[in-house]
C-alpha positions in Angstrom: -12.8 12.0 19.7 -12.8 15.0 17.5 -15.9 15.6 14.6 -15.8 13.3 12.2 -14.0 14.3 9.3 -16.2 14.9 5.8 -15.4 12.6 2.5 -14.2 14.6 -0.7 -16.3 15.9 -2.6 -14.3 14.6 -5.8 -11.9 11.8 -6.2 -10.8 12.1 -9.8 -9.8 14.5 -12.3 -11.4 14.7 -15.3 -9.1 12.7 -16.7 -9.6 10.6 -14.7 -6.6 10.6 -12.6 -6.7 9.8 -9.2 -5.8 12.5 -6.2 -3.9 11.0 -3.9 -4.7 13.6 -1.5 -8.2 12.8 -1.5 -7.4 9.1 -1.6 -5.3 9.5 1.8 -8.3 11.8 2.7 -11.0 8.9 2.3 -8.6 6.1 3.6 -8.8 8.7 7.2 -12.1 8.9 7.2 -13.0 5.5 6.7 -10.6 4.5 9.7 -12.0 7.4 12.0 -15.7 5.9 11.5 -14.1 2.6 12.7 -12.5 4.0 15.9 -15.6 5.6 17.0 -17.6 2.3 15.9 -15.9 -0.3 17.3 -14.8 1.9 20.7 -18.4 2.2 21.0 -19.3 -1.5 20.5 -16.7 -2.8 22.6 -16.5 0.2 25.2 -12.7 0.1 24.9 -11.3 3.4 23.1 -9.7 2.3 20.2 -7.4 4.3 18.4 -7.3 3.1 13.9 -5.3 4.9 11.8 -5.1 4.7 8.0 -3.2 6.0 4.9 -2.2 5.2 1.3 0.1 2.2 0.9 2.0 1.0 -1.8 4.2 4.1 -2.6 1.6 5.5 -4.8 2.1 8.7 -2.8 5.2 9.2 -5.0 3.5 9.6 -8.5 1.6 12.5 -6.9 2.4 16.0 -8.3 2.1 18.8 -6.4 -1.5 19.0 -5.7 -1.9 15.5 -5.3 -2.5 14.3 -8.7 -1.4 10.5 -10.1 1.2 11.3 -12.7 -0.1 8.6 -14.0 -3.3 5.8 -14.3 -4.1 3.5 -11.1 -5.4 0.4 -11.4 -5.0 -0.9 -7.4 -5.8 0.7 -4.3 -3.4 0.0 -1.4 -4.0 1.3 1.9 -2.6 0.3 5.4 -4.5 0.1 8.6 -3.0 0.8 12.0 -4.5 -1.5 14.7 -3.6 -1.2 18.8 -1.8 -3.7 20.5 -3.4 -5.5 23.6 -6.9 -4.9 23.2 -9.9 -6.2 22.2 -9.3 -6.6 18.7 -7.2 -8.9 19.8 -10.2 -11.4 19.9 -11.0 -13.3 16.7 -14.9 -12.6 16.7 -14.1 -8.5 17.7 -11.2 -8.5 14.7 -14.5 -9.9 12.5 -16.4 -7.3 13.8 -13.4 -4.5 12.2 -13.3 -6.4 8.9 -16.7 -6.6 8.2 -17.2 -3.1 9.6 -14.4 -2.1 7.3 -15.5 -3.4 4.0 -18.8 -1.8 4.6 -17.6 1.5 5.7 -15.2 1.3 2.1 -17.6 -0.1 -0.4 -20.1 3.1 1.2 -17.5 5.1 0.8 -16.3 4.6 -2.9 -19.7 4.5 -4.8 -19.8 8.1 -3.9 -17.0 8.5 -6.6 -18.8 5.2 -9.0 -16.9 2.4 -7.8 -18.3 -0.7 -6.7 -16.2 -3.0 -4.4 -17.5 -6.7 -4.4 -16.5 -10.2 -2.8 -15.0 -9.3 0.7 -12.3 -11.6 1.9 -9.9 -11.4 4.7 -7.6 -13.1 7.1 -4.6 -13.8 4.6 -1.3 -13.4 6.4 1.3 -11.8 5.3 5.3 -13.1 5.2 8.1 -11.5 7.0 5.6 -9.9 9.7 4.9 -10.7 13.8 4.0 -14.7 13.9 1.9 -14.2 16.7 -0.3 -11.1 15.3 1.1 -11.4 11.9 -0.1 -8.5 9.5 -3.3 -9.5 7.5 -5.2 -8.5 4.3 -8.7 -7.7 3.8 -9.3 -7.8 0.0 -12.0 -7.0 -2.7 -12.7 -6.7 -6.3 -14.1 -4.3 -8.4 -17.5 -4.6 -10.5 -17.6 -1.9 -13.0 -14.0 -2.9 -14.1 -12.8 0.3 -13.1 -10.4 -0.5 -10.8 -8.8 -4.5 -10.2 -9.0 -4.4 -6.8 -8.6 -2.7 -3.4 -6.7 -4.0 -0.7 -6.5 -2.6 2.6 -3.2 -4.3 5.1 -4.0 -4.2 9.0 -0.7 -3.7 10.9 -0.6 -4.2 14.7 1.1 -1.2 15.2 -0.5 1.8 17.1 2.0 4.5 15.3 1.2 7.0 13.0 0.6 6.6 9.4 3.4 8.1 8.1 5.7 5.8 10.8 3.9 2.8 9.9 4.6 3.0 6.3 8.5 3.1 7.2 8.6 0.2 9.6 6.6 -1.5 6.2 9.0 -0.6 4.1 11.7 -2.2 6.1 9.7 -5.5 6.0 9.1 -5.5 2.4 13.3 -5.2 2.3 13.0 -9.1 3.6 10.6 -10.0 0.8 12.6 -8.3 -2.6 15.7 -9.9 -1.4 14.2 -13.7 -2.1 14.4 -12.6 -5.8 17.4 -10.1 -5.9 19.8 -12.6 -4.1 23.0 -12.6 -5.6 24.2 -15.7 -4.2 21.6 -17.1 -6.2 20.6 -17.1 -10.3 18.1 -14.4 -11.3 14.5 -16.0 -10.4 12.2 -16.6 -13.7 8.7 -15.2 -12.9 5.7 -14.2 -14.5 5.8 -10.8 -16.0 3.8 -9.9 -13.2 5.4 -10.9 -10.2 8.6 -9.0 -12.2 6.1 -6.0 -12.2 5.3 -6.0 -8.9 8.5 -6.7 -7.1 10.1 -3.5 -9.6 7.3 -1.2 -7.9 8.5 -2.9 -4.5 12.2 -2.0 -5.1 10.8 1.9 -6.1 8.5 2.2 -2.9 11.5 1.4 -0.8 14.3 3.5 -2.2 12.3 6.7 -2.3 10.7 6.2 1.0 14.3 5.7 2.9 15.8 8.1 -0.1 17.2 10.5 2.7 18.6 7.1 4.9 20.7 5.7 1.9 24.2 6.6 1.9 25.6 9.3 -0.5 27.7 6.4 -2.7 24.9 4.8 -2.9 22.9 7.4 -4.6 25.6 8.0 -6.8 25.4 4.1 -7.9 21.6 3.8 -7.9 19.6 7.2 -8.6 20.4 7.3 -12.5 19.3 3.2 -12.5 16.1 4.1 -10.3 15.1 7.3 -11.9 15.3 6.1 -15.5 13.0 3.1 -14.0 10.6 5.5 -12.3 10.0 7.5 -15.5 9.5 4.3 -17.9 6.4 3.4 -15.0 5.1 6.4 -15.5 5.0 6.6 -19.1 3.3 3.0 -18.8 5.9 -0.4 -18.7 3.8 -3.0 -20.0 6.6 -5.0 -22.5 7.0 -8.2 -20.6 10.6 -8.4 -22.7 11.5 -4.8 -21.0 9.9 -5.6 -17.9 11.8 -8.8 -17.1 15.0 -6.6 -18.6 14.4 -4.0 -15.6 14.2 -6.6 -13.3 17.6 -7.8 -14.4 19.2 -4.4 -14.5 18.5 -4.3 -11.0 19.8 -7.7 -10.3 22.8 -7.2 -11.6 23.4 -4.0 -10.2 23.1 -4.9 -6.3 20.3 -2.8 -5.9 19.1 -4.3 -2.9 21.9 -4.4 -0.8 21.7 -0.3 -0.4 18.4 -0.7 0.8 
């Protein structure tokens, strides 16, 4: 394996904005250490790749800074099939090696990661070596949480994050049936499944078809732009999430 790559020196502005460029940058390194680690404890080479999840690489501007605050860090892990991690004490091994290696890593930039937990699967993904979550919380309230997703999937990172978009299709579409009445949630799971709907239409922008983007850009651009200038109104937010009801979002996806 190559040198090991060098964390940032900063992670946020002095605004306190985020770089996402970093961020990604960080999320590498972190995953690099592990490969080397692991290959070396279990004298199989294993290959771990790792990069921001959760779409928040589309509120960066040009040189990689959040148009906006972040509250959550997302970042996916790309595990190889058919080796050793395959084993539930070696797969211990990664996650306690992981949220280690990330709790190190973030106090350089004054965040403290607390209360490790892992092992939660995720819906809509591989029964047999279904996608899992390795979660913790932040301390100095700076931050809610980070969560990392492991994905058996020995693609690259940009790759993996399209063949994760296409499983999170599956999951919107239990509350943007139409066959069904609009779900009533908590303003958060409204929230959340608005972000969801954002993440996929930008990542397969270039996929959709060109009546499509006719029908939904104007919806999803005027949604973008109210997240980025902060949507926190539970009456608006549950509003958006019937606009895009109503309007069939999903079934461009």
């Amino acid at each position: 394996m190559n040198e090991i790559p060098k964390l940032p020196e900063r992670l946020l502005h002095d605004d306190g904005k985020f770089n996402l460029y970093y961020l990604n940058e960080i999320y590498k390194t972190v995953a690099y250490k592990a490969s080397i680690q692991l290959s070396k404890e279990l004298k199989e080479e294993l290959a771990i790749t790792a990069g921001i999840w959760g779409g928040q690489y589309l509120i960066a501007n040009e040189a990689g800074k959040a148009r906006t605050n972040i509250v959550r860090l997302y970042c996916l892990v790309n595990l190889p099939q058919n080796s050793l991690l395959d084993k539930k004490e070696n797969f211990e091994r990664l996650m306690v090696f992981y949220h280690q290696s990330v709790t190190n890593a973030f106090s350089n930039y004054g965040f403290g990661f607390v209360d490790p937990r892992w092992g939660e699967p995720i819906p809509y993904t591989n029964k047999k070596r279904p996608t899992t979550v390795l979660q913790m919380w932040e301390k100095n309230n700076k931050l809610k949480f980070f969560r990392a997703f492991y994905v058996w999937n020995n693609k690259p990172w940009v790759d993996s994050v399209i063949y994760d978009t296409i499983r999170n299709i599956k999951v919107i579409k239990e509350m943007l049936n139409r066959d069904r009445r609009p779900v009533k949630k908590p303003t958060e799971e409204y929230k959340f499944l608005l972000q969801d709907v954002l993440i996929i239409f930008y990542t397969l922008y270039d996929a959709l078809t060109p009546d499509f983007h006719e029908h939904a850009d104007p919806i999803m651009k005027d949604l973008m732009q109210k997240f980025l200038s902060g949507l926190h109104d539970p009456e608006a937010i549950e509003e958006e999430y019937l606009n895009i009801y109503s309007n069939a979002i999903v079934y461009g996806l």
